[in-house]
C-alpha positions as CSV (number, residue, x, y, z in Angstrom):
1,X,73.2,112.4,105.3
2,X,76.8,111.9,104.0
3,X,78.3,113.0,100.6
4,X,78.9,109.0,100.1
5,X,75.4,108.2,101.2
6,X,73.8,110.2,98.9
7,X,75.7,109.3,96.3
8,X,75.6,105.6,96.4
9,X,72.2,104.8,97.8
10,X,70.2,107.3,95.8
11,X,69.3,110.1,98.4
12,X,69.1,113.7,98.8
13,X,72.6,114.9,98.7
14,X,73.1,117.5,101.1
15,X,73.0,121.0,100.6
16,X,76.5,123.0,100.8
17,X,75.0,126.2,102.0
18,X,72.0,128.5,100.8
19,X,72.7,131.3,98.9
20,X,70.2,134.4,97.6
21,X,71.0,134.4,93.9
22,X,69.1,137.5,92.1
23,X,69.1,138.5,88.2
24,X,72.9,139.2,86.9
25,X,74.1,141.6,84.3
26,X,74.0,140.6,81.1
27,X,77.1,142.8,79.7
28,X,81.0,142.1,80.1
29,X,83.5,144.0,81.8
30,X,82.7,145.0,84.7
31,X,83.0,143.3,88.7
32,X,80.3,146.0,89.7
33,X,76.6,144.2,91.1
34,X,74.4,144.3,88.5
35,X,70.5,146.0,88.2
36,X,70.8,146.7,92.4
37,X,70.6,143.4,93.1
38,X,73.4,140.9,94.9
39,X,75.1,138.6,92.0
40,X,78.5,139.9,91.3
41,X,79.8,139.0,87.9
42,X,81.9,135.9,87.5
43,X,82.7,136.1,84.4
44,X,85.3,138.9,84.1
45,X,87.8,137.3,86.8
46,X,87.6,133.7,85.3
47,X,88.1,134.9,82.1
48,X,91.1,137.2,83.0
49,X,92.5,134.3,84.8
50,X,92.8,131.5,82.3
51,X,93.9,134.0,79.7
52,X,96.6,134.9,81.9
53,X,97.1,131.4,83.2
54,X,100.7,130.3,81.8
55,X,101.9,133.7,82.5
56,X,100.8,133.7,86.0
57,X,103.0,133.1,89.2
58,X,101.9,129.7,90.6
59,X,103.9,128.8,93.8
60,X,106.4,126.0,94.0
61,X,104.1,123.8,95.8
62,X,101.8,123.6,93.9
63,X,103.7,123.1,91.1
64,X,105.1,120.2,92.4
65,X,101.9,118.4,93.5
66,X,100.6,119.5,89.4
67,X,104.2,117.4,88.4
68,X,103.0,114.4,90.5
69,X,99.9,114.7,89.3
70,X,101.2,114.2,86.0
71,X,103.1,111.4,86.9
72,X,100.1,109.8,88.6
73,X,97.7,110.0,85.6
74,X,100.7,108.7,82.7
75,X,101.3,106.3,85.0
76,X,97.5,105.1,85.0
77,X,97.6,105.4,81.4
78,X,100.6,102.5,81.4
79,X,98.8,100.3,83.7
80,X,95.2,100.6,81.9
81,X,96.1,100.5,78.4
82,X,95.4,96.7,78.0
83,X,91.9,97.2,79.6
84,X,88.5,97.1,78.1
85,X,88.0,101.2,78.2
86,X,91.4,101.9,76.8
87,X,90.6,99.2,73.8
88,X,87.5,101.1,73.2
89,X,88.3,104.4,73.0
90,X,91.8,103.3,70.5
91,X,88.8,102.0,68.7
92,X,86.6,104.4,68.3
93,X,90.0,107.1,67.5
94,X,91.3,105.2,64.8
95,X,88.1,104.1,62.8
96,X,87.5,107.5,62.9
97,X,91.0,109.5,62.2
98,X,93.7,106.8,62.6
99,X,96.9,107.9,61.5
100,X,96.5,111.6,62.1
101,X,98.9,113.4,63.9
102,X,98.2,113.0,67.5
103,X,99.5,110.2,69.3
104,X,97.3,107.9,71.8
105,X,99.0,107.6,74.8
106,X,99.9,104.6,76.0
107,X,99.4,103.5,72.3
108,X,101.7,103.1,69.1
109,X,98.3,104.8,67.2
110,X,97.7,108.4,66.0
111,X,94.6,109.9,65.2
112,X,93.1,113.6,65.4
113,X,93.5,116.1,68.5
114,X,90.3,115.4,69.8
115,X,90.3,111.3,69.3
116,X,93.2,111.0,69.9
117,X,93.1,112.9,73.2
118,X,89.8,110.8,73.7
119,X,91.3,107.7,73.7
120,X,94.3,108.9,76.2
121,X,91.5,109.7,78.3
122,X,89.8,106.8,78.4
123,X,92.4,105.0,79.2
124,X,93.2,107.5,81.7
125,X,90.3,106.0,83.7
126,X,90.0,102.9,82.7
127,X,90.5,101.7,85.7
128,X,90.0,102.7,89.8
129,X,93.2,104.4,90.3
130,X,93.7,108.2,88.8
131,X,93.6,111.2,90.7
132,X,90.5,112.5,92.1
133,X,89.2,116.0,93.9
134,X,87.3,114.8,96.9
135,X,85.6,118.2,97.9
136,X,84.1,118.6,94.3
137,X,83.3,115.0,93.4
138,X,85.5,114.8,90.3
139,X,88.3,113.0,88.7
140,X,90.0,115.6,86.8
141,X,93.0,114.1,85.8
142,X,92.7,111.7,83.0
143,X,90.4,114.4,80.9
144,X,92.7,117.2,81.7
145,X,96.5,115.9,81.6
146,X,95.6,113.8,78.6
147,X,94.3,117.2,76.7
148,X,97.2,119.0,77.9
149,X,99.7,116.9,76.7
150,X,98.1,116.6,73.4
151,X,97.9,120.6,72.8
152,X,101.6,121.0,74.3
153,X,102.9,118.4,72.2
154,X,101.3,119.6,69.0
155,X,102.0,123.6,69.6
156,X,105.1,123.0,70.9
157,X,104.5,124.2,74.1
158,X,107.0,124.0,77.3
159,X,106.8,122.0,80.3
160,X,106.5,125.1,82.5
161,X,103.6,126.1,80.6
162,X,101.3,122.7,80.3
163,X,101.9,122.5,84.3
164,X,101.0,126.3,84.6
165,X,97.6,125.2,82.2
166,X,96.9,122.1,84.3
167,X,96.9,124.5,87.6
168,X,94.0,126.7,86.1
169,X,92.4,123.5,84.4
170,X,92.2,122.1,87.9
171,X,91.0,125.1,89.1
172,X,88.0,125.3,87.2
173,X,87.3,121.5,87.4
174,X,87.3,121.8,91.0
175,X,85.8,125.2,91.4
176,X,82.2,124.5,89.2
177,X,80.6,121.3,90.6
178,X,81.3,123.0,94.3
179,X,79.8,126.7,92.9
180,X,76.6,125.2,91.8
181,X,76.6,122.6,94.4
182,X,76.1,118.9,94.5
183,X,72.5,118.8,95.7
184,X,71.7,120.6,92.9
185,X,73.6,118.8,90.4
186,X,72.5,115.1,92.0
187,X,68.4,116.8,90.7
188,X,68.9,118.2,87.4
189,X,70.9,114.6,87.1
190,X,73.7,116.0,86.0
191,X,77.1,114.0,87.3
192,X,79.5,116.4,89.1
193,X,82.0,114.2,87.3
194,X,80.7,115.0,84.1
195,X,80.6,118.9,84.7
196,X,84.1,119.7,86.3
197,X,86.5,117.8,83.3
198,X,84.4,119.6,80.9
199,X,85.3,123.0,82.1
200,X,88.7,122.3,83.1
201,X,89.9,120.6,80.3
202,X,88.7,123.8,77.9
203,X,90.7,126.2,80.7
204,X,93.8,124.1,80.5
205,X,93.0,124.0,76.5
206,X,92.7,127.8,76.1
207,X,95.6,128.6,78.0
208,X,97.9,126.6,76.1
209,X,96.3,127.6,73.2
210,X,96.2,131.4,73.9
211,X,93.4,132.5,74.0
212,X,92.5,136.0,74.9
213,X,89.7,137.1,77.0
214,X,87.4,137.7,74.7
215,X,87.6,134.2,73.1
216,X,88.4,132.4,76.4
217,X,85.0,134.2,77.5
218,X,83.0,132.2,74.0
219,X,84.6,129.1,75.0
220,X,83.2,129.0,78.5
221,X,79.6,129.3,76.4
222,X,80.5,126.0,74.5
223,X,81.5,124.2,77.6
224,X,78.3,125.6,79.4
225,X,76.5,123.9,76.2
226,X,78.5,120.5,76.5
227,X,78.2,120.5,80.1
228,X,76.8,117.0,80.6
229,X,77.0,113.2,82.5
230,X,74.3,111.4,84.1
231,X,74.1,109.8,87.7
232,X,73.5,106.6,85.2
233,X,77.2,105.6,85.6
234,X,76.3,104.1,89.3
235,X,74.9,101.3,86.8
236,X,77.7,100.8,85.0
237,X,79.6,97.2,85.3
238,X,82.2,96.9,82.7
239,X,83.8,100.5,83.8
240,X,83.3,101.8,80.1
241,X,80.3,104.1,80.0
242,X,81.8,105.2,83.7
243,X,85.2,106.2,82.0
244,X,83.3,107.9,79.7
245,X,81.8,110.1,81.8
246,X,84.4,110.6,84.1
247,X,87.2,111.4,81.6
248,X,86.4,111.0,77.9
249,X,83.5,112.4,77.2
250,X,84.8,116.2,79.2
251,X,88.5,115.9,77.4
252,X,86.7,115.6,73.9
253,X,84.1,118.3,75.2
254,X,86.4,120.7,76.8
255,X,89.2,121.0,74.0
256,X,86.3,120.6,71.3
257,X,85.2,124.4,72.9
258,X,88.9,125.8,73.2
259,X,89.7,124.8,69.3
260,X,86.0,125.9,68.0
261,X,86.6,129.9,70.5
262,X,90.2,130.0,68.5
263,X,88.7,129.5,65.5
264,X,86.3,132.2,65.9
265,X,83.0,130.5,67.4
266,X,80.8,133.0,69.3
267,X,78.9,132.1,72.2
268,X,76.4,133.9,74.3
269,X,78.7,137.0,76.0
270,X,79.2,136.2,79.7
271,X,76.9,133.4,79.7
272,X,78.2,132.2,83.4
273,X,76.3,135.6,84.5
274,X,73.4,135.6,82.0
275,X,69.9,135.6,84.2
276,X,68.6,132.9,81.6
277,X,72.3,131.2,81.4
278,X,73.1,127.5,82.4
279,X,74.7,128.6,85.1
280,X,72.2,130.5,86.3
281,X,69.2,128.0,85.6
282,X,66.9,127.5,88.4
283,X,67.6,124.0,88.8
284,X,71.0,124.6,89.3
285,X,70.9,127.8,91.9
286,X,68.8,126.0,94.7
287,X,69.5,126.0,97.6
288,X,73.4,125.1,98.6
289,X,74.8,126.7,95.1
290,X,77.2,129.6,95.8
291,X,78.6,131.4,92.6
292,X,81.0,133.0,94.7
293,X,82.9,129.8,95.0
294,X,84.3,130.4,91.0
295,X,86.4,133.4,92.1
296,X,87.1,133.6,95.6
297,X,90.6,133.0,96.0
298,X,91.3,132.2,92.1
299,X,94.7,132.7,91.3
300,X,95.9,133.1,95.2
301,X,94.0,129.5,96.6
302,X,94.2,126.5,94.7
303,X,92.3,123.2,93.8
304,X,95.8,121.3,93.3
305,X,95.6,121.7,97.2
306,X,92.7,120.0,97.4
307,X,93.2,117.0,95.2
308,X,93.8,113.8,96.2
309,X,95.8,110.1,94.8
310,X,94.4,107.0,95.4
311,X,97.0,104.7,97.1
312,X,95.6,101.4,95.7
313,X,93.4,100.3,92.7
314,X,89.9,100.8,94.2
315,X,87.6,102.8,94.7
316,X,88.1,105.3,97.2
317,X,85.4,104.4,99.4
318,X,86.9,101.3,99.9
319,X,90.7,102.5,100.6
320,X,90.6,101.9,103.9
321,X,89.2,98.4,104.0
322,X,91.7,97.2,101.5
323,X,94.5,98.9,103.7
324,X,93.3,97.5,106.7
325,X,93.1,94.1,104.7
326,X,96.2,94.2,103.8
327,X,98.1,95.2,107.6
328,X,96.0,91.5,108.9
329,X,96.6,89.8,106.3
330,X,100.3,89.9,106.7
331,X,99.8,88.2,110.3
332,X,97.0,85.3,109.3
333,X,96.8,83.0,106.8
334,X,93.6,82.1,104.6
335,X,93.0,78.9,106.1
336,X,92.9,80.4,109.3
337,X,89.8,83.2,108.9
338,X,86.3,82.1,110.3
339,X,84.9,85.7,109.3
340,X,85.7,89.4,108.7
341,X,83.8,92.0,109.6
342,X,84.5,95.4,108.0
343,X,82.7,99.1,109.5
344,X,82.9,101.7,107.1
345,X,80.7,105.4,106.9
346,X,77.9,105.3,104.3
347,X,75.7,103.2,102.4
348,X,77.5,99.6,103.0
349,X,75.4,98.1,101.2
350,X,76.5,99.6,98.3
351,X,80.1,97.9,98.8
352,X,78.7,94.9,99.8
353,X,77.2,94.0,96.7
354,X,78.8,96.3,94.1
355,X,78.9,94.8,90.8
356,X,81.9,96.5,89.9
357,X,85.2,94.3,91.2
358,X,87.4,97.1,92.2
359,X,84.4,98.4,94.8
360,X,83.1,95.0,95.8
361,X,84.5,94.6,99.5
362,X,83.8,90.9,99.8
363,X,85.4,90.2,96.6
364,X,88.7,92.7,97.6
365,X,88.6,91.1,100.9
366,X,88.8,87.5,99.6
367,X,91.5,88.2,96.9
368,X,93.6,89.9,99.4
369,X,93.5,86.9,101.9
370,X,93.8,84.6,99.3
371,X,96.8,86.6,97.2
372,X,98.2,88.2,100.1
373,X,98.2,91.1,98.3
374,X,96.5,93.0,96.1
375,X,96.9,92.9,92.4
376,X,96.4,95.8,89.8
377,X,94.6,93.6,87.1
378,X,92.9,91.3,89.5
379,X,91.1,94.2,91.5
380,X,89.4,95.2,88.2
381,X,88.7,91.4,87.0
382,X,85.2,90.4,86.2
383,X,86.3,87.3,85.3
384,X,87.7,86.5,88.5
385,X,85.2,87.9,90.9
386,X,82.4,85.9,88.8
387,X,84.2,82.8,88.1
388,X,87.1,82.1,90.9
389,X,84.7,79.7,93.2
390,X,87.6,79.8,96.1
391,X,87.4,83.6,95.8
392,X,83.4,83.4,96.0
393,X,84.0,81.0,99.1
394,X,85.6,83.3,101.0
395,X,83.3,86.3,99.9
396,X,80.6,84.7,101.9
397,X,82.7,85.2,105.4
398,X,82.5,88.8,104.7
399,X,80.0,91.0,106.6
400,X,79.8,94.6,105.2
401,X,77.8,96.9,107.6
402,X,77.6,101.3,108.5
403,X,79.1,102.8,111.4
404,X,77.5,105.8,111.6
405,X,80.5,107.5,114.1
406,X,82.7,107.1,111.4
407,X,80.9,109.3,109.5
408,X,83.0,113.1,108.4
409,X,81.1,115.8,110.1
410,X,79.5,118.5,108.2
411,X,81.6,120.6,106.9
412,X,85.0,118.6,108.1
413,X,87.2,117.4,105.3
414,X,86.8,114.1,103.7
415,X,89.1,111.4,104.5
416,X,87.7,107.6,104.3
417,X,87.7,105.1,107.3
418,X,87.4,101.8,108.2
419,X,87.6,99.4,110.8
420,X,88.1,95.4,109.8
421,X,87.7,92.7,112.9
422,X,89.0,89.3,111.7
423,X,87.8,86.3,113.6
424,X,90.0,83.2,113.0
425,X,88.7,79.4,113.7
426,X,89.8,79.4,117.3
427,X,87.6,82.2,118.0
428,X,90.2,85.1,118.6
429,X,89.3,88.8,116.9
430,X,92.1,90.4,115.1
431,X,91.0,94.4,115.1
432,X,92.9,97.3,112.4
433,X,91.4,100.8,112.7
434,X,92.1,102.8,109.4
435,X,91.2,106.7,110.3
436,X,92.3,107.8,107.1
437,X,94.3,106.5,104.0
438,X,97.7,108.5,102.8
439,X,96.5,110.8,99.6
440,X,93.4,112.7,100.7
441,X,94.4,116.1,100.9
442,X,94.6,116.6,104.7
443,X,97.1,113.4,104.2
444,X,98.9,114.0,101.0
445,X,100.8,111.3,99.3
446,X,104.5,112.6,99.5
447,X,106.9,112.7,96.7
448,X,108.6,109.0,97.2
449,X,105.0,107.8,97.7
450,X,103.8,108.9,94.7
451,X,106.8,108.0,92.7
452,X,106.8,104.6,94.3
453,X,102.9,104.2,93.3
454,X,104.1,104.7,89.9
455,X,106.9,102.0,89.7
456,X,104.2,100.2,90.7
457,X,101.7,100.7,87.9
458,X,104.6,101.0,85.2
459,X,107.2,98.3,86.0
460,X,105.0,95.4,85.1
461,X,104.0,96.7,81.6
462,X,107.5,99.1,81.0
463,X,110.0,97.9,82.9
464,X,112.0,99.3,85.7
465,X,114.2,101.7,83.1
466,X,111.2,103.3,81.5
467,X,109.8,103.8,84.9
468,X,112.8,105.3,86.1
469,X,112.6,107.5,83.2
470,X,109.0,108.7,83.4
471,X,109.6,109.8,86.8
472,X,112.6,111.6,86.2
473,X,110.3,113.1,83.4
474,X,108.2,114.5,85.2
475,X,110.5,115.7,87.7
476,X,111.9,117.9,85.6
477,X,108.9,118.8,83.3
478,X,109.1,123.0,84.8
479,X,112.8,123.2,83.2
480,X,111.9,121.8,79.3
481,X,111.5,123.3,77.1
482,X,109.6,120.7,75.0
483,X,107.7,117.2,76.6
484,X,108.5,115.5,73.5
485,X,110.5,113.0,75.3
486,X,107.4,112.9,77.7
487,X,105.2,111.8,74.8
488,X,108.0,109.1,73.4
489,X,108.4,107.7,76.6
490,X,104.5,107.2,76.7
491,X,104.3,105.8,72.8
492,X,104.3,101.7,73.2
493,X,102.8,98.4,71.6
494,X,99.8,97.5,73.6
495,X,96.9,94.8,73.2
């Protein structure tokens, strides 16, 4: 069974491996196995690492895919701030601490640290287009970036080292769901997407809030206690509880365990490598969870590599369709489609009937055909997909159905296909085979690609200046030495 298969219609996720896991040590300090057995301490190496993390070399690479990373999640934040999650979560920060000293981002309103870096969160993913980490199942950067900027604006922190904190936030957002493995996860009903922000969002936290080992090693015991998200966001419509999960609720939980280990919280010691630990938990060390996966590597191999950008305001799932959409559409009008068939790996059904716009095939399909292209706003409306009756019209022609040869082997990186077959009334079959859409990682969006993706987004609520700015921001965010312009630049009147 696919990852997608599993995920969307409800199965047995498969396993990523079996691993012998035996009782751990229950003391610090020390990489040696523990009481004869095989579990090597984890605990040591992370906590060394994210101590160390803004003094640490990172290569330029990955450097430069953390910049665009930035640049992809602020410019998500432009283009969402007028939606439904983002109105929410301003909401909820400023009837609880408005007019503190943290700015919302794409906001003119302030409230505490952790509302405020809430909200930006929200926001973040308030929509279907932010960064996302494929191989681990989570969207880490609207939890992440939005805490990082916070802490780096309020302490003053350089540009150099908020990347250098976003590399080892990454790391661990990436690094945990895939350690205790999805199967595992998908039983104890705990959302991958949930997990990984909450952890990497209190790395990033600690290491721009300098934390030493000792405390980075208590805050690790707070995220471990916060660690939460339920599979229950599949049910979600309006794209509020789902933003939640995916970005709010681990940037509050995350930096909520960084400030509380700075300000003297203790946890349990090592509590990634205590026998009666959350990490170690029976429910999540079944079969496919490998511990090993936290350090191997860490410092020298990095998630940054592994994340992806979503090319256009969907779901990824459904990146290829919408591409494929897109290449016919500019060869055939509307009036002349009989049908359209799309193939896709997975549970089809799933996209066939998806209540939520931005993963509803028929309803991306139609708007495409009818717009000739596809609009940010419009691939998240509601409104539209329920009321526009020509969109509904042409929803009907649309045939969603599983091609199991285009599913990703096991073990094979993930990459998304599709193949659309357009009939038209005279009975001729128009065919556009996607293998893969630019901004997995085995395709990485380039530099140009990403900063054309966020003229995109920002133009139509900033301009063309401010989004020439922001991108020139971010450019050279590794040579300031304060993002304050950063955060100005992100400071607007919004609805």
């Amino acid at each position: 069974m696919s990852r997608r298969s599993a995920l969307v219609g409800g199965g047995v996720l498969a396993a990523l491996g079996p691993t012998s896991l035996k009782p751990a040590q229950a003391s610090a300090g020390t990489d040696e196995e523990s009481d004869g057995g095989d579990w090597i301490a984890v605990m040591p190496a992370i906590t060394r690492y994210i101590a160390g993390a803004t003094s640490a070399a990172v290569p330029s690479a990955i450097r430069e895919r953390a910049r665009l990373h930035i640049l992809d999640t602020l410019a998500s934040i432009i283009a969402c701030s007028s939606l439904e999650a983002a109105r929410h979560g301003r909401l909820y920060a400023v009837t609880l601490s408005g007019g503190l000293e943290s700015p919302i981002l794409g906001s003119m309103h302030r409230a505490s640290l952790i509302d405020a870096t809430f909200a930006s969160a929200m926001t973040a993913h308030a929509a279907e287009i932010n960064d996302f980490i494929p191989s681990a199942y989570v969207q880490p950067g609207p939890a992440i970036v939005s805490a990082g900027i916070a802490l780096a604006h309020k302490h003053r922190r350089s540009g150099h080292d908020l990347i250098s904190a976003l590399v080892a936030g990454y790391e661990l957002a990436g690094r945990m769901p895939k350690a205790i493995g999805t199967r595992n996860l998908w039983k104890a009903g705990l959302a991958n997407h949930g997990i990984g922000p909450a952890f990497g969002t209190g790395a990033a936290s600690s290491a721009l809030l300098g934390l030493d080992e000792r405390q980075v090693n208590h805050m690790l015991a707070y995220c471990a206690q916060q660690a939460s998200g339920s599979w229950q966001w599949m049910l979600d419509v309006q794209h509020v509880e789902k933003a939640f999960v995916f970005a709010g609720m681990g940037a509050r939980n995350g930096l909520q365990a960084a400030l509380m280990a700075s300000m003297g919280f203790t946890g349990v010691p090592d509590s990634l490598d205590a026998p009666k630990g959350w990490f170690r938990w029976p429910a999540l060390s079944g079969e496919g969870a490998d511990p090993s996966v936290l350090i191997e590597g860490l410092g020298e191999t990095f998630e940054m590599s592994h994340a992806a950008m979503k090319r256009y305001p969907v779901g990824g799932p459904t990146q290829p369709a919408v591409r494929a959409l897109l290449d016919l559409r500019r060869e055939i009008g509307t009036q002349e489609i009989a049908a359209i068939r799309v193939e896709m790996p997975g549970s089809a059904d799933t996209f066939r009937s998806a209540n939520m716009p931005a993963l509803n095939i028929p309803y991306l399909a139609a708007i495409i055909m009818i717009d000739g292209r596809l609009d940010f706003v419009d691939a998240q409306s509601l409104d539209r997909m329920n009321t526009d009756r020509r969109a509904k019209a042409l929803a009907t022609k649309v045939e969603v159905v599983a091609d199991p040869t285009l599913e990703t082997g096991e073990g094979e990186a993930r990459t998304e296909s599709a193949r659309v077959n357009l009939t038209t009334k005279d009975g001729k079959t128009h065919q556009r085979f996607v293998p893969f859409v630019p901004g997995f990682p085995t395709h990485p969006l380039q530099t140009d690609e990403v900063e054309q993706k966020a003229r995109e987004l920002v133009v139509p609520v900033l301009g063309k200046d401010r989004a020439k700015r922001l991108i020139a921001l971010c450019a050279s965010l590794d040579d300031v030495s304060s993002i304050e312009p950063l955060v100005a630049l992100m400071r607007f009147q919004t609805s």
